[in-house]
N, C-alpha and C positions, 0 to 999 in steps of 0.2 A: 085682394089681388089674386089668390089662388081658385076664386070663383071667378073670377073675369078671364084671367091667362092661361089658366090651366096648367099651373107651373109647374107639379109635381108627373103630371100623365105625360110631360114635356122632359120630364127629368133635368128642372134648372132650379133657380132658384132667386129670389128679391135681389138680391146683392149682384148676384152673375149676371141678371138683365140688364140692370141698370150700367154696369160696367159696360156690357157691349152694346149697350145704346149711347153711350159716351164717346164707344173707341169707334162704330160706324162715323158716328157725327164730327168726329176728329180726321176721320179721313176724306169726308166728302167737304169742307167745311169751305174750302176754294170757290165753290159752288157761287158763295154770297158776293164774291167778288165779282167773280170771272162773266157771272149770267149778264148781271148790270152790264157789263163791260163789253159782252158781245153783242145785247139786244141792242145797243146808242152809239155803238162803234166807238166804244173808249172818250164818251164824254163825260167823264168822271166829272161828279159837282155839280151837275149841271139839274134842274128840276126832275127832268125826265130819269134820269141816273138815280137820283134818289126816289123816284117814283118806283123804278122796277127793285129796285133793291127791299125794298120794302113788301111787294109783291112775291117778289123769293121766297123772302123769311117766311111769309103769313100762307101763303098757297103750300109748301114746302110743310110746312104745319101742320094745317088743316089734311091737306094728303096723305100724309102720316099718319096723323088720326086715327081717319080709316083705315087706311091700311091694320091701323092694331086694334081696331074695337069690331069690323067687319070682316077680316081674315084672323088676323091672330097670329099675321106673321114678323117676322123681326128686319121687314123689308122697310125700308126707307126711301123716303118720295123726294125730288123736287123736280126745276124744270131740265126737261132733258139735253144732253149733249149731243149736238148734231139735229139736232129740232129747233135750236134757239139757232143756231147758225143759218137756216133753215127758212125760220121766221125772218129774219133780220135782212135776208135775201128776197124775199117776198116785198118789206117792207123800202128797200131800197129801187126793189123795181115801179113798186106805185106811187113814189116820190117821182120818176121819170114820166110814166104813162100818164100822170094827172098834172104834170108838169107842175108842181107846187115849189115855192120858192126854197131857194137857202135857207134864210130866217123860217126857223116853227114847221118846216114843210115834211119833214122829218119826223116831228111828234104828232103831225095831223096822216100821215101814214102810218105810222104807228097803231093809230088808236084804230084805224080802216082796217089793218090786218088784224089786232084783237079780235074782231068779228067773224073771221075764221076759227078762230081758239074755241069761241062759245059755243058756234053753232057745231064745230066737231067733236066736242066736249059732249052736248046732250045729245048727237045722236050717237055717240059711244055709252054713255048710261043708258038707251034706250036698246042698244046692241048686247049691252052686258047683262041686263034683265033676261031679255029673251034668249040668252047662252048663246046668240050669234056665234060672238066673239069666240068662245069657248071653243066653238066647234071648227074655229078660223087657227086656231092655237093648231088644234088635233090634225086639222088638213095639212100642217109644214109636214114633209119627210122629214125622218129621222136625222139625216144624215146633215141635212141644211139647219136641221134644230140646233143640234152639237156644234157646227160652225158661226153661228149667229154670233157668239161669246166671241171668240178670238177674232172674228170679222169689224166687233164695233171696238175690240181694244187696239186693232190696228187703225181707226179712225180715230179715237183717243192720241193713241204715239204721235199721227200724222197733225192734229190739231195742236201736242204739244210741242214738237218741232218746226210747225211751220205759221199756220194763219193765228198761232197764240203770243207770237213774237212781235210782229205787227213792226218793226220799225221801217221807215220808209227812206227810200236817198234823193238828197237835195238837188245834186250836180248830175252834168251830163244827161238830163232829159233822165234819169232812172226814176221813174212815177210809182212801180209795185213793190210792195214789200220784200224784204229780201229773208230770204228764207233759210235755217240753218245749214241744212244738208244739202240744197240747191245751191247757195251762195256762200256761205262760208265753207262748205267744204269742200265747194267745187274746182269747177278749173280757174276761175280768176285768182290770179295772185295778190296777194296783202294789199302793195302799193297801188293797182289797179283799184281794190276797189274800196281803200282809201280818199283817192282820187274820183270814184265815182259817188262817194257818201259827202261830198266836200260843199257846201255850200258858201255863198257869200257872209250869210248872215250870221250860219252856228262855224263855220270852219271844218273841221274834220269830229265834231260833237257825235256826228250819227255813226260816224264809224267806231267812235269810242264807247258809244253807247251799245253799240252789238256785239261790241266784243265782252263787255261786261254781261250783256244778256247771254251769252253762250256762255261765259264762264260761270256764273252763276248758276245759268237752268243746270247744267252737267253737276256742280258740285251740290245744288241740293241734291238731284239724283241719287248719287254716290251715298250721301248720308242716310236718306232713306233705304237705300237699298242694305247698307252696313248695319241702320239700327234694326231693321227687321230681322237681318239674319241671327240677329242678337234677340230677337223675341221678343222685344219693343213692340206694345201694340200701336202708341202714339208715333212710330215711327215715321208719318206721312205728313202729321200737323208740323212736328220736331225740324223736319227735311223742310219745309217750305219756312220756316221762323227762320232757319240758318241762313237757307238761301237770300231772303228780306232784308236780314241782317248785312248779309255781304253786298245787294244792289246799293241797301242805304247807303252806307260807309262808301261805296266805289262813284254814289251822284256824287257825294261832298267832295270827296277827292280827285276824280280824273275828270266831272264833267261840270262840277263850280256851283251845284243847284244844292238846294235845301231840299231834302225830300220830306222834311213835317212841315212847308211851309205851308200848307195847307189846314192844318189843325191849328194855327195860329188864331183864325176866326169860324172854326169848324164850331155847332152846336151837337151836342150828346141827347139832344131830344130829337125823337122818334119825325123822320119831316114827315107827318102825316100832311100836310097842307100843299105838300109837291104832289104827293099822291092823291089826292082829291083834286087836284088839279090837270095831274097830264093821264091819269093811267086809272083811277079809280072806277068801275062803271061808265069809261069813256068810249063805247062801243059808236066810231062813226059811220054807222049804217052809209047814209047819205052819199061821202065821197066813196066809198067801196063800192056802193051799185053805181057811180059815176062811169067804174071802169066798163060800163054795159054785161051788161047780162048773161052773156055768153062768157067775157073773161072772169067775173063773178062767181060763176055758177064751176068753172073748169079748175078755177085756185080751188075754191073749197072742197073739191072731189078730189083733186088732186094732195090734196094736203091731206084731206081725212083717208085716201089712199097710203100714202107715206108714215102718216103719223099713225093709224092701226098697225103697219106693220113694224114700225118703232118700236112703240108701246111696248106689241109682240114680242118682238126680240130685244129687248130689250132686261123684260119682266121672264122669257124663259133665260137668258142669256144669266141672267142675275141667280135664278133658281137651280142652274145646272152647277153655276160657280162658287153655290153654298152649299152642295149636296143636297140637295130638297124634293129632287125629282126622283122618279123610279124608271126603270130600264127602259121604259119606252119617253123619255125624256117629258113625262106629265107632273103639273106638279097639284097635289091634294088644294083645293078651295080656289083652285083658278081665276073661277068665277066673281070671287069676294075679292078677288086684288085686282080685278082689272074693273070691279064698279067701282075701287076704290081707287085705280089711276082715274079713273075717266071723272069721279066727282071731284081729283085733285085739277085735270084739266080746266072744266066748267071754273072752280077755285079761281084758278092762276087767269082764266081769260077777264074773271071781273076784276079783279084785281090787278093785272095789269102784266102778264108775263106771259113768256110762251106754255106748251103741252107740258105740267108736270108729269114726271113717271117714274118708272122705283130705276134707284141709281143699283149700279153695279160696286159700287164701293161698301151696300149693304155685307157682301161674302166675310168682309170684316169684322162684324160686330157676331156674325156667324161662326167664323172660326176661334170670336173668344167665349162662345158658350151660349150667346143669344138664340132663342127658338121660340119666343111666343111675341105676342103685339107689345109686351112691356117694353122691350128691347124698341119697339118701333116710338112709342110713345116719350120715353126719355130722346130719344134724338128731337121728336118732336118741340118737347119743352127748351132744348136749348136754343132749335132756329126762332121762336122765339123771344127768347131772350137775347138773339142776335139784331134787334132792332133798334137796339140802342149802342151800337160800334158802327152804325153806318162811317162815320170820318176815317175810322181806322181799318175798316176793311178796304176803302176805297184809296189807300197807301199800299197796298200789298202789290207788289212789281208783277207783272205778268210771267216774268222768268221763273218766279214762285208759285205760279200753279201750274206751271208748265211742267216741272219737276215731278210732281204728283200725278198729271196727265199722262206722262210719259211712261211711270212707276204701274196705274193702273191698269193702261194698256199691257205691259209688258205680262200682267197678272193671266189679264183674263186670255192671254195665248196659251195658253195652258190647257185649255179645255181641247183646244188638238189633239191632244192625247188619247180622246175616245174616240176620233172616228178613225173608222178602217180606208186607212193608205192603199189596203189591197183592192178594192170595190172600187172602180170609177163609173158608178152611180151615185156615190158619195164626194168622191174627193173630187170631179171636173166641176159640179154647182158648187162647193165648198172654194173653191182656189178661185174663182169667177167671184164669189162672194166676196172673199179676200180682198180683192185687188179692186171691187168696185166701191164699196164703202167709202174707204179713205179717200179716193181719185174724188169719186161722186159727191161724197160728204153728205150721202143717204143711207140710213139704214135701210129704210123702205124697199131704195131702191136696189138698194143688192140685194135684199130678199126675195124681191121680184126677178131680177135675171137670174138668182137660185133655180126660183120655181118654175123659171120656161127652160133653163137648163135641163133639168132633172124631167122635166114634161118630155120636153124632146128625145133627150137620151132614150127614155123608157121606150117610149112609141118605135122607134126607129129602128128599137133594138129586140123590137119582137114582145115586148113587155108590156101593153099597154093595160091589160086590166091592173096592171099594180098601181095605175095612179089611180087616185080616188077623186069622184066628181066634180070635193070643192078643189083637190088641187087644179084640175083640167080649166075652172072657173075662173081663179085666180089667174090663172097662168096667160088666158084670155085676157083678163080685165089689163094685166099689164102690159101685154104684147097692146094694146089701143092705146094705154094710156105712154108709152114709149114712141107710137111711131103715126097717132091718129088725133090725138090730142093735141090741137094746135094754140 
């Protein structure tokens, strides 16, 4: 161990890694639920559900790995948030454009966008060889680097309050989800939109049901937030069990359903047979060049546009929020964590899931002592050994990872703190960043109006040799890909 990890020149030690590769994996652990959940649009049960869930665990894994045998960092991989929403958007639109049916039309879209995953998966390994990438890292301005963090925890908060909630109302024509802070805390009043949740068939169920999800998502919140200030590292796992705990007890009681009714004839063996079936190496070229060529060729550029700069901010966003970077926001072996996102990518597209990349819930295993790939490697072996709870993950209420969603987000605004409020060459692409994220529900692409902000400002402002070439390139590629890319 101490020739592989280098644990002493790290100044940790066996026992400390292992701890904080237990306590990252306790905080990111929503992940296994939530990805299934967002890539099939909540059809829990269902082949494809158990296909990608399985995909998480194994790609989530393997990404990991690397991450700790080719960097050596105590960062933790799986598929990313706001990339699977992302995917799932992509997918939902090629179900339209190939006009494929209701029945299976769905999973054969599915496997059409996977083929985006692969192909931007290996030319990200082929980017991270030749330090592309590296030198795509160095080209962010400072100031957009520091905001990237607090940028994607506001699209966290905004995914835990609103499209994580998902419930939808029966009566009066209301078809979209109704959203905490939009609907429940807005101007309709109780009896309104009682009466507008009312159906013939459930009654007033959806409205009873949203209010147990608000009450819920808030009181895990509370918990978690209470046990951490207690110094609780499990405080995140603890906040979502409670939370669990409370939706269970409040089906049976206000809304008449069984919430284990489902493990009544649930199997504890791994469904590799769903996954060899809907997601395994089901790359369908075929219906994907269906969509011709031109819209083929514009996803995939477009995606591997988005998901580079994902990745990116993502993977600096995570190192800023561990301390791991030095004053010009770089962090040591760069290069080793982004071939090891990019062969977690590759991973995840055979396998059957969207773009792995290192989560931001790693700063956890961080601040309890974790600093070499050991710390990466124990999170590894437990997703894992999470392939055998698929039935029990797939119970976990959405208002329970929403808690933790909401808890992360709140984290990573924190890193506000280093940029200068006085500079507005910093703080106008910073607050543009802010507020694009969330609305957008792209990292990419608030990285991108960062970098034509901060282009622009500079130029205009008598400044221009301070941008640097690749930023001027970038800044190009997205202004085409914003307003010329059809």
């Amino acid at each position: 161990m101490e020739k592989l990890f280098k644990l002493k020149e790290n100044g940790t030690s066996v026992r400390t890694e292992i701890l904080a590769g237990l306590t990252t994996f306790m905080t990111m652990a929503y992940i296994i639920a939530l990805n299934p959940n967002l890539l099939t649009g909540f059809q829990v049960g269902t082949p494809l559900w158990n296909g990608v869930f399985l995909a998480t665990c194994l790609a989530s894994a393997l990404g990991t790995m690397c991450m700790a045998f080719l960097a050596n960092k105590p960062f933790v991989m799986a598929p990313g948030m706001g990339l699977n929403s992302f995917f799932a958007t992509i997918t939902a639109n090629i179900v339209v454009l190939l006009g494929l049916p209701e029945d299976g039309g769905y999973t054969s879209a599915f496997q059409a966008a996977l083929c985006i995953i692969l192909v931007e998966g290996i030319v990200f390994i082929i980017l991270s060889v030749l330090n592309i990438r590296d030198k795509i890292v160095d080209a962010i301005p400072l100031g957009v680097r520091l905001g990237i963090g607090p940028a994607i925890g506001l699209m966290l908060m905004n995914i835990g309050f609103g499209s994580n909630v998902g419930i939808y109302a029966e009566g009066n024509n209301f078809q979209s989800p109704f959203f905490v802070m939009r609907d429940f805390f807005g101007s309709m009043m109780p009896k309104i939109l009682k009466d507008a949740m009312s159906g013939e068939a459930t009654g007033s169920a959806g409205y009873h049901e949203m209010i147990l999800t608000v009450a819920t998502m808030f009181i895990g919140l509370y918990v978690i937030v209470l046990l951490s200030k207690k110094g609780m590292k499990a405080s995140v796992l603890i906040g979502m069990l409670v939370a669990s705990v409370i939706y269970w007890i409040g089906e049976a009681v206000f809304l008449g359903t069984n919430p284990f009714e489902s493990l009544k004839t649930a199997s504890f063996l791994p469904p590799f047979q769903d996954m060899v079936a809907t997601t395994l190496f089901k790359f369908d070229f075929k219906s994907f060049f269906n969509l011709g060529i031109f819209t083929a060729v514009t996803l995939i550029i477009t995606f591997c546009m988005i998901d580079m700069f994902d990745t990116i901010g993502t993977l600096v966003g995570t190192a800023s929020r561990a301390g791991m970077t030095d004053k010009d926001g770089s962090m040591p072996k760069m290069k080793e964590a982004l071939l090891s996102d990019a062969i977690g990518t590759v991973a995840g597209a055979c396998s059957g899931t969207s773009t792995v990349t290192t989560f931001v819930e790693s700063a956890s295993g961080v601040e309890a002592g974790g600093r070499t790939g050991l710390t990466a490697l124990t999170a590894a072996v437990m997703f894992l050994l999470c392939i055998f709870i698929a039935p029990i993950a797939a119970i976990i209420p959405a208002a329970a990872t929403s808690s933790a969603l909401i808890y992360v987000g709140i984290l990573m605004l924190q890193g506000l703190r280093n940029i200068d409020f006085d500079d507005l060459d910093q703080i106008v692409p910073v607050f543009i960043m802010l507020l694009a994220m969330p609305i957008s529900g792209s990292i990419g692409h608030g990285i991108g109006l960062a970098m034509i902000s901060y282009t622009v400002i500079k130029v205009f402002s008598g400044k221009p040799k301070e941008v640097s070439v690749l930023t001027y390139i970038i800044s190009v590629l997205f202004l085409i890909k914003f307003f010329l890319i059809v």
